[in-house]
ROPAPA-593727 format. One record per residue: residue number from 1; x, y, z of N, C-alpha, C, O in turn; chain; residue in one letter. Coordinates in Angstrom, 3 decimals. Layout:
N
(node NUM (X Y Z) (X Y Z) (X Y Z) (X Y Z) A A)
...
//
This chain:
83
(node 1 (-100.341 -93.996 43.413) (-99.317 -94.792 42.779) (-98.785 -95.780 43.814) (-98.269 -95.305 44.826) A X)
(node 2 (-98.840 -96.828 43.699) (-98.479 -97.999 44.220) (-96.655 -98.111 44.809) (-95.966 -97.406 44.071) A X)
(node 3 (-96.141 -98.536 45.480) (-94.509 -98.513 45.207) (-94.173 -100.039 45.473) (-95.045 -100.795 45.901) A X)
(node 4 (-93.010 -100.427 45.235) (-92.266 -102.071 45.352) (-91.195 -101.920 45.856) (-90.585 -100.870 46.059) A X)
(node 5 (-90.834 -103.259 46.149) (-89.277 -103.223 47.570) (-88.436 -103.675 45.807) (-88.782 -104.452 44.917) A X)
(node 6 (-87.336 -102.807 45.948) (-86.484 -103.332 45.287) (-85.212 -103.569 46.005) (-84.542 -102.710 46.578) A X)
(node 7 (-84.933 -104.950 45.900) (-83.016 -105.153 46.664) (-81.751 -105.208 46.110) (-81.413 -106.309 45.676) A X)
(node 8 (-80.982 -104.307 46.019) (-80.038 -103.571 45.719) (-78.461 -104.166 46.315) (-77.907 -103.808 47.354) A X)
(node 9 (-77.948 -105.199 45.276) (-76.430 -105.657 46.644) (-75.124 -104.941 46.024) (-74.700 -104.808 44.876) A X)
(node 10 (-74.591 -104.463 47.547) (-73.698 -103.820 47.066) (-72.854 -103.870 48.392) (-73.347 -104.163 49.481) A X)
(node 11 (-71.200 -103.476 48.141) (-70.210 -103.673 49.473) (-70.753 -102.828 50.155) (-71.548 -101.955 49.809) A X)
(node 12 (-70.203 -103.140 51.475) (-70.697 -102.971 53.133) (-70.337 -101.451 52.955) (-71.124 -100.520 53.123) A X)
(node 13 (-69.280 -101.375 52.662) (-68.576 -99.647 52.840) (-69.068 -98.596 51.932) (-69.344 -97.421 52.177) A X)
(node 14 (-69.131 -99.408 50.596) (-69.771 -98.240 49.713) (-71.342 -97.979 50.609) (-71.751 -96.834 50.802) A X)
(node 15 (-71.938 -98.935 50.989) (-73.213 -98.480 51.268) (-72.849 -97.422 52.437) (-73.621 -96.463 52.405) A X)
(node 16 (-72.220 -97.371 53.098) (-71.905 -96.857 54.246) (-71.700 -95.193 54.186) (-71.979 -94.327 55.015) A X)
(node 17 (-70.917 -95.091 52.461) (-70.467 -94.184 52.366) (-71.623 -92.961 51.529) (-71.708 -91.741 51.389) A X)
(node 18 (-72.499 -94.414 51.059) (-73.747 -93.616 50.171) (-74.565 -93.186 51.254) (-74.820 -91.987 51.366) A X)
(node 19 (-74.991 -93.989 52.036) (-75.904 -93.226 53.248) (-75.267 -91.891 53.709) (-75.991 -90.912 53.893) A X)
(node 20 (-74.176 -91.841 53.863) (-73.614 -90.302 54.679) (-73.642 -89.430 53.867) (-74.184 -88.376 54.199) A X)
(node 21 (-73.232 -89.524 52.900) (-73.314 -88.694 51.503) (-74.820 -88.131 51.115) (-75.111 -86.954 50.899) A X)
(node 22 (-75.832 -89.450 51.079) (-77.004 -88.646 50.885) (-78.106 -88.179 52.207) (-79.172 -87.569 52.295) A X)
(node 23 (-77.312 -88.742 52.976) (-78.179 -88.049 54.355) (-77.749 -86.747 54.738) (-78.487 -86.092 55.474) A X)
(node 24 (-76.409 -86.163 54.258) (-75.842 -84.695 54.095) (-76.720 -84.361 53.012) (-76.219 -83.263 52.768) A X)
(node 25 (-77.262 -84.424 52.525) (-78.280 -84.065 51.620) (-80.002 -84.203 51.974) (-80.987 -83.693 51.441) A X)
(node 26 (-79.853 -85.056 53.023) (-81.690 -84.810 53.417) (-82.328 -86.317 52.570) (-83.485 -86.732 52.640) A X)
(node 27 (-81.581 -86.718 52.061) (-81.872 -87.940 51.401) (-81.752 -89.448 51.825) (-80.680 -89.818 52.302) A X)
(node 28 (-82.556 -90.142 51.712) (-82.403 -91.804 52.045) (-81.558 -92.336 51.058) (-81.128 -91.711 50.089) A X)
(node 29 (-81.300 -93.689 51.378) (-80.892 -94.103 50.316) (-81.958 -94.685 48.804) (-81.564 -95.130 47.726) A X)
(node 30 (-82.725 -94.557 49.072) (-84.022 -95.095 48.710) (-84.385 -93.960 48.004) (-84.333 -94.157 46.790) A X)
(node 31 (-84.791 -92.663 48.369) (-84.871 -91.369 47.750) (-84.020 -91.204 46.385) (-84.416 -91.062 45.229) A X)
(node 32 (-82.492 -91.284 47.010) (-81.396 -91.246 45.775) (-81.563 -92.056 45.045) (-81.935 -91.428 44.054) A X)
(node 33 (-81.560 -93.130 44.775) (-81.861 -94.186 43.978) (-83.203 -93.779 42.955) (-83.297 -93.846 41.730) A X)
(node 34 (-84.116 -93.364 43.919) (-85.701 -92.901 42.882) (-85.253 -91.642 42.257) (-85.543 -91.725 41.064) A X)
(node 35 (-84.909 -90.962 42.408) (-84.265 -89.670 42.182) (-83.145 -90.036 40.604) (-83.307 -89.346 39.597) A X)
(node 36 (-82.274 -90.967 40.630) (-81.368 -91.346 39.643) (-82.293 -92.169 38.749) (-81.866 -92.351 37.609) A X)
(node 37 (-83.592 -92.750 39.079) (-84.035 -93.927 37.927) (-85.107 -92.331 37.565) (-85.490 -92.448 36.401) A X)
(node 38 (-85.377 -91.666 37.870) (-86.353 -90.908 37.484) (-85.601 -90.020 36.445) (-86.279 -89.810 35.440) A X)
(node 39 (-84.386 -89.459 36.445) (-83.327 -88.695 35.510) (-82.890 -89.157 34.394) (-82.549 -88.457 33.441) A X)
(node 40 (-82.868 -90.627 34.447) (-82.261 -91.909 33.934) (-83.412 -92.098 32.371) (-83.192 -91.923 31.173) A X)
(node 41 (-84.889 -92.614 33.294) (-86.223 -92.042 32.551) (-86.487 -91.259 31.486) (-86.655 -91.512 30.293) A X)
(node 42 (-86.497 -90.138 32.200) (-86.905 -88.873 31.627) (-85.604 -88.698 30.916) (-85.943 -88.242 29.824) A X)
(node 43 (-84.195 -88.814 30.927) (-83.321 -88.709 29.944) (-82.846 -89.673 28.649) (-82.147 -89.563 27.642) A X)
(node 44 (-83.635 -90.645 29.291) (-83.491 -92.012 28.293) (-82.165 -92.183 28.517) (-81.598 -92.476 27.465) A X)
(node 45 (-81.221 -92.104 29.719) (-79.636 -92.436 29.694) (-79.557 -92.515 30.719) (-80.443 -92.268 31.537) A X)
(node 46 (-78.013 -93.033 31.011) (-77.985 -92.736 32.341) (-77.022 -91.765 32.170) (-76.201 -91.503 31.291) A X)
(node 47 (-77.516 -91.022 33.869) (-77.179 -89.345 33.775) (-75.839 -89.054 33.971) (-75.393 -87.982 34.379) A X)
(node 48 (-75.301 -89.903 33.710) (-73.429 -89.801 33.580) (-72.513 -90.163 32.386) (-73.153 -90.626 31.442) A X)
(node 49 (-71.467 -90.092 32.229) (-70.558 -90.473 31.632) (-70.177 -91.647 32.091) (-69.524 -91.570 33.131) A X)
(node 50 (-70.383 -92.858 31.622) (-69.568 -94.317 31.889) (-68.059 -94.594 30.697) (-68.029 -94.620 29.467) A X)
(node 51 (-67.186 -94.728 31.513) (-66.074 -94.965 30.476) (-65.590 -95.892 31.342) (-65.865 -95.929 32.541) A X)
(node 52 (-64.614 -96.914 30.549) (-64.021 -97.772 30.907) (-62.854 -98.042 31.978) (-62.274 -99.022 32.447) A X)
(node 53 (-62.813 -96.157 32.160) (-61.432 -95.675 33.211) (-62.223 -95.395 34.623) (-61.674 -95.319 35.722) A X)
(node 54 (-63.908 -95.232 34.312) (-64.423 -94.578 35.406) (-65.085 -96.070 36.221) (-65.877 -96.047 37.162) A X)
(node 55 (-64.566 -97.194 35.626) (-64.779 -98.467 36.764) (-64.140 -98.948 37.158) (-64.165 -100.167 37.327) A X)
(node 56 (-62.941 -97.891 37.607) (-61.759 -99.005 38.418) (-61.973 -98.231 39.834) (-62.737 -97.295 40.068) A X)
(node 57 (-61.220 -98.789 40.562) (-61.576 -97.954 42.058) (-60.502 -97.481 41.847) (-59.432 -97.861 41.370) A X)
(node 58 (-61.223 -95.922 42.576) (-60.607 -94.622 42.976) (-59.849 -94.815 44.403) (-60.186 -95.768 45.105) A X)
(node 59 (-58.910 -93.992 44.808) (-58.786 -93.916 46.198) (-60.091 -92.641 46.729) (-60.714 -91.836 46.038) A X)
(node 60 (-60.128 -92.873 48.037) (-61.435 -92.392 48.678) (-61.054 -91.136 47.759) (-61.520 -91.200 46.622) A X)
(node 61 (-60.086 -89.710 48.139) (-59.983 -88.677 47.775) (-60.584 -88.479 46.222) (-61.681 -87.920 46.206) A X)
(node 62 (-60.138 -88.781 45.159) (-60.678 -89.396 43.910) (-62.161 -89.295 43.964) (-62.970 -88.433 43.619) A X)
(node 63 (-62.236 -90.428 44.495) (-64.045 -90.967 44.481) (-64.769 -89.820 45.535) (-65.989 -89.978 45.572) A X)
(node 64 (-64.453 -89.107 46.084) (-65.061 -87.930 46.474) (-65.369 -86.837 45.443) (-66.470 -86.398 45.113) A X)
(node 65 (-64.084 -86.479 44.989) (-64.033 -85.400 44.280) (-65.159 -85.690 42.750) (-65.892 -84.891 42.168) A X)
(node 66 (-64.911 -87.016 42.504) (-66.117 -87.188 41.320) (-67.325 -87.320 41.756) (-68.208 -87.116 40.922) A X)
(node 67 (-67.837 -87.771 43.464) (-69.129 -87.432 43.382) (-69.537 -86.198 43.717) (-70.643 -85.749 43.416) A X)
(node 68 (-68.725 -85.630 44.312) (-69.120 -83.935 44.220) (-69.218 -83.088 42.653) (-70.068 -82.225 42.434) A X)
(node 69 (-68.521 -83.381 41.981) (-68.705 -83.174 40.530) (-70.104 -83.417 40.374) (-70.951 -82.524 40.401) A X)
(node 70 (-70.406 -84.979 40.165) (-71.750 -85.599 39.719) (-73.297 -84.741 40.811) (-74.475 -84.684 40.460) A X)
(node 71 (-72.756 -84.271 41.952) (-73.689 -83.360 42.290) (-74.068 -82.178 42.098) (-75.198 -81.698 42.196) A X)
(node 72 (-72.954 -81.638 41.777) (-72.705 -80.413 41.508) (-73.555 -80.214 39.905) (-74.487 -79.428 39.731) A X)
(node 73 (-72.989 -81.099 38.874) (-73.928 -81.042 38.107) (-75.452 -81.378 37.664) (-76.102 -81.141 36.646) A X)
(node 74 (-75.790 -82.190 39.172) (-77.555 -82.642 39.397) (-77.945 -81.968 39.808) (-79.170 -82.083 39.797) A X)
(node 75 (-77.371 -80.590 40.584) (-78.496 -79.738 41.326) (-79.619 -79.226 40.779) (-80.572 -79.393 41.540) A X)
(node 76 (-79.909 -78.665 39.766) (-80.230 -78.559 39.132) (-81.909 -79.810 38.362) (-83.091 -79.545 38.146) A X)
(node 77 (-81.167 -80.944 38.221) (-82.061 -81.825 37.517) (-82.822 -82.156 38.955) (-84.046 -82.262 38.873) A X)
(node 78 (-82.170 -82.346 40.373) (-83.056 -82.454 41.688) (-84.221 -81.445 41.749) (-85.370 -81.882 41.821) A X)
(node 79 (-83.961 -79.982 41.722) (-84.746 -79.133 41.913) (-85.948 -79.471 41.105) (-87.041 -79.155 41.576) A X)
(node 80 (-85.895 -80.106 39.886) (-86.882 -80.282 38.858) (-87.636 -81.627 39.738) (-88.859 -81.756 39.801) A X)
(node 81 (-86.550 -82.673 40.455) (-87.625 -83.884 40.745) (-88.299 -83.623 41.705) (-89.456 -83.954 41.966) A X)
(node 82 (-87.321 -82.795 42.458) (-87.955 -82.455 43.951) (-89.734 -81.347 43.963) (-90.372 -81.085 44.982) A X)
(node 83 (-90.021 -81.020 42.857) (-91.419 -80.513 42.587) (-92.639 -81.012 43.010) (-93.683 -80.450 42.680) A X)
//
């Protein structure tokens, strides 16, 4: 299977904060990303809840606590990609 550069823009800090987040996990950023379009795929959705309250910025504490949520409930769908 072939792969492609895809470029992805996004603020300096969030990226900052996604790398640490998924490198505590063993993950690139590049990994996570294939990992979310592959769930996304195979679910025909995307693997979250989007509401209109969940696009405002959080303070950091906030925006922690929901991506630990959002992991907490992927463990699970990882173990399946990670095969």
């Amino acid at each position: 299977m072939s792969t492609v550069n895809v470029t992805i823009r996004m603020d300096e800090t969030l990226k900052q904060q996604a790398d640490e987040l998924f490198g505590d996990f063993g993950l690139s950023l590049s990994a996570a990303f294939t990992m979310f379009a592959k769930q996304a795929v195979r679910e025909q959705r995307i693997p979250f809840e989007i509401t209109r309250n969940s696009i405002s910025v959080a303070p950091d504490a906030a925006l922690k606590a929901a991506s630990k949520k959002l992991i907490d409930q992927n463990t699970e769908a990882y173990g399946e990609l990670a095969k």
